[in-house]
C-alpha positions in Angstrom: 16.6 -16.4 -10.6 12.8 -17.5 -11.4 11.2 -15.1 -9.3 11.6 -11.7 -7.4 10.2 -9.7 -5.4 10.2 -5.9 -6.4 8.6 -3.1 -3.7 9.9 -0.1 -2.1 8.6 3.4 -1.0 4.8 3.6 -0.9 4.3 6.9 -2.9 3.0 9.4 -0.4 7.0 8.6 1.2 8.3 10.2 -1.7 6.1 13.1 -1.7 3.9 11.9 -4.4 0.2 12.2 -4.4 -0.9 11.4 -7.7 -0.1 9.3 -11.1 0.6 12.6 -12.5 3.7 13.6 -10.7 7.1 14.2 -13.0 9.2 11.9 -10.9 7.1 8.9 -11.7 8.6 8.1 -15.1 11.9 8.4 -14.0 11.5 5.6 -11.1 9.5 3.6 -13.8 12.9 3.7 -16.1 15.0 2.7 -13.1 13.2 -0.4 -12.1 12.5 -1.3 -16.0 16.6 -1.1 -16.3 17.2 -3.3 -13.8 14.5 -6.4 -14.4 15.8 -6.3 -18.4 19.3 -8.2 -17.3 17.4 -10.4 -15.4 14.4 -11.4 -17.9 17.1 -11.8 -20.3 18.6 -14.1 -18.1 15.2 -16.0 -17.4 13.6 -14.1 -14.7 9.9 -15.6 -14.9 8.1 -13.6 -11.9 7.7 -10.7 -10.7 5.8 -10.3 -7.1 4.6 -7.6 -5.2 2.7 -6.7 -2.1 1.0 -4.1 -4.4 0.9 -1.3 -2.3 0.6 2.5 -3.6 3.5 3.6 -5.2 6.7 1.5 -6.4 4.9 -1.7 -5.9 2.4 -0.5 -8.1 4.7 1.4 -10.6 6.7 -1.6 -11.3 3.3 -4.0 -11.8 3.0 -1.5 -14.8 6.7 -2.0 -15.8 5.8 -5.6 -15.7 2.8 -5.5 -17.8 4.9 -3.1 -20.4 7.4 -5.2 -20.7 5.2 -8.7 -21.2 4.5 -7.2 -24.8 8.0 -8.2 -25.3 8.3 -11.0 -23.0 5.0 -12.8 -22.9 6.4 -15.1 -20.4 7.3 -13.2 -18.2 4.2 -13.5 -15.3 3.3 -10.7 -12.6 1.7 -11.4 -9.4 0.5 -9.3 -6.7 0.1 -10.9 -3.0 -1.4 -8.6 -1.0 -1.7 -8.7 3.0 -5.2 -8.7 3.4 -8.1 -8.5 1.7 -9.2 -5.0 -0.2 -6.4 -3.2 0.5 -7.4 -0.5 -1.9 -10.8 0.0 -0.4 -9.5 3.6 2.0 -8.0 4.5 -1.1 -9.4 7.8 -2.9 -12.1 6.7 -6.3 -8.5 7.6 -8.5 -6.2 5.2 -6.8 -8.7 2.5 -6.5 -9.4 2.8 -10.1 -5.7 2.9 -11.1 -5.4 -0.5 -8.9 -8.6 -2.2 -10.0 -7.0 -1.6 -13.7 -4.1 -3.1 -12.9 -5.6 -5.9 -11.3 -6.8 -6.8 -14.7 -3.8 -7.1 -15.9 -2.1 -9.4 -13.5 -1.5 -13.4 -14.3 -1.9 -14.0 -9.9 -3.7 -12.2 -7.2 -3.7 -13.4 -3.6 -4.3 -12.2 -0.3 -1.8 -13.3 3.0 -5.4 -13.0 5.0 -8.4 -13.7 3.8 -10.1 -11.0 6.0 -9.8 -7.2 6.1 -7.0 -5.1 7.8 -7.4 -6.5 11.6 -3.4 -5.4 12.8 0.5 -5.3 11.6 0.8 -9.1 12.2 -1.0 -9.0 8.4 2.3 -7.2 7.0 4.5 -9.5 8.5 2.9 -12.7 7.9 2.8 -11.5 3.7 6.7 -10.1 3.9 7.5 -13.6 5.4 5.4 -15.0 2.6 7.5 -13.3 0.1 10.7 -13.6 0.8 10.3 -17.0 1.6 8.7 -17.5 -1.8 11.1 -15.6 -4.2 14.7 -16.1 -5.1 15.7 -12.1 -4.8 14.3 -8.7 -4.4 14.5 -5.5 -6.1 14.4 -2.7 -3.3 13.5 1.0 -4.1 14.9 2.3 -0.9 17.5 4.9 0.0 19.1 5.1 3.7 20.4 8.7 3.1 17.1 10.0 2.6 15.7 8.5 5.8 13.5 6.1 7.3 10.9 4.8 5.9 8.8 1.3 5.7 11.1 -0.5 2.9 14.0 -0.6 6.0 11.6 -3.6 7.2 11.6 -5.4 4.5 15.2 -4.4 3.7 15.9 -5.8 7.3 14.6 -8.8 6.6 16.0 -9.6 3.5 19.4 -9.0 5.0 18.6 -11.6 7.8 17.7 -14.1 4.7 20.6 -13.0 2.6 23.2 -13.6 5.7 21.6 -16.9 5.6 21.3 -18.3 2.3 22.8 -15.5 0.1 19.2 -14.3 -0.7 20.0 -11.4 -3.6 19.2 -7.6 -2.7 19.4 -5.6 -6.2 18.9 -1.8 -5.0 17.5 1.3 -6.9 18.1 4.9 -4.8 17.3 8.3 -5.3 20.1 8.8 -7.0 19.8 6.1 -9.8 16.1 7.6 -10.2 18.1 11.3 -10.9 20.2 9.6 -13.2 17.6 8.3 -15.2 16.5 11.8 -15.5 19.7 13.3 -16.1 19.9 10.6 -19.0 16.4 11.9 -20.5 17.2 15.7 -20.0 20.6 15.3 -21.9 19.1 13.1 -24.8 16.6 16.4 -25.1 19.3 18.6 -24.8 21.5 17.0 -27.5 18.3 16.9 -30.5 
């Protein structure tokens, strides 16, 4: 695998309004354990739509983990153009900064936000340009926008055997059951 796609939950679906919440380190930890298999096993991109939340999180994994890898190469391909611009001063700092940082940006649409057909054309765009996707996304907690690009990438998978690596809510818990007994044993 040369390239994958890594999104999920935008953050205000998990309750999270702000880079400072606890939880954000944990779901962090949980994408950075499962890209380290496959960058040891050559993974060269990672992609994302770059939308609030794990999209965002895991560009910062990405960029972490380039000290160590420097060929491993981030990219963010966005829908349309200034998606950040509704986007409080905070988050579109916290964007602009990791904009910086990435080796491609894009847009699906050259214009501004005009209607949906802008989400599907980029998801199409993605999955048709990746070889398998990392999906923050857990059923049992309900809907929410990842089951579109989950349904999609089933359709793909059904047809070509399109990987789907998952992280849920209850890997995230795990990662922070890890970190609580490591303080609890020193």
């Amino acid at each position: 695998m040369k390239s994958l796609l890594v999104t999920g939950y935008r953050a205000h679906e998990l309750g999270i309004y702000d880079q400072k919440h606890k939880g954000i380190p944990y779901i962090r930890k949980a994408i950075e354990s499962r890209l380290m298999p496959l960058i040891e096993e050559g993974l060269e991109w990672i992609v994302t739509p770059g939308q609030y939340g794990v999209d965002l999180w895991a560009c910062e994994v990405a960029i972490s983990l380039k000290k160590t890898y420097p060929q491993l190469k981030l990219s963010i391909l966005a829908a349309y153009t200034n998606p950040e611009e509704k986007w409080n001063e905070g988050k579109q700092d916290y964007y602009r900064g990791i904009l910086q940082q990435v080796d491609y940006y894009d847009f699906v649409s050259k214009q501004p936000y005009q209607g949906v057909w802008q989400l599907t054309a980029r998801d199409d765009l993605l999955l048709r340009r990746t070889d398998g996707m990392l999906l923050f996304y857990d059923e049992d907690a309900g809907e929410a926008s990842p089951k579109y690009m989950k349904q999609k990438a089933l359709k793909r998978h059904a047809e070509d055997g399109y990987p789907i690596i998952t992280i849920t809510a209850e890997d995230v818990q795990a990662m922070a059951d890890e970190e609580q007994r490591d303080v609890e044993y020193y």
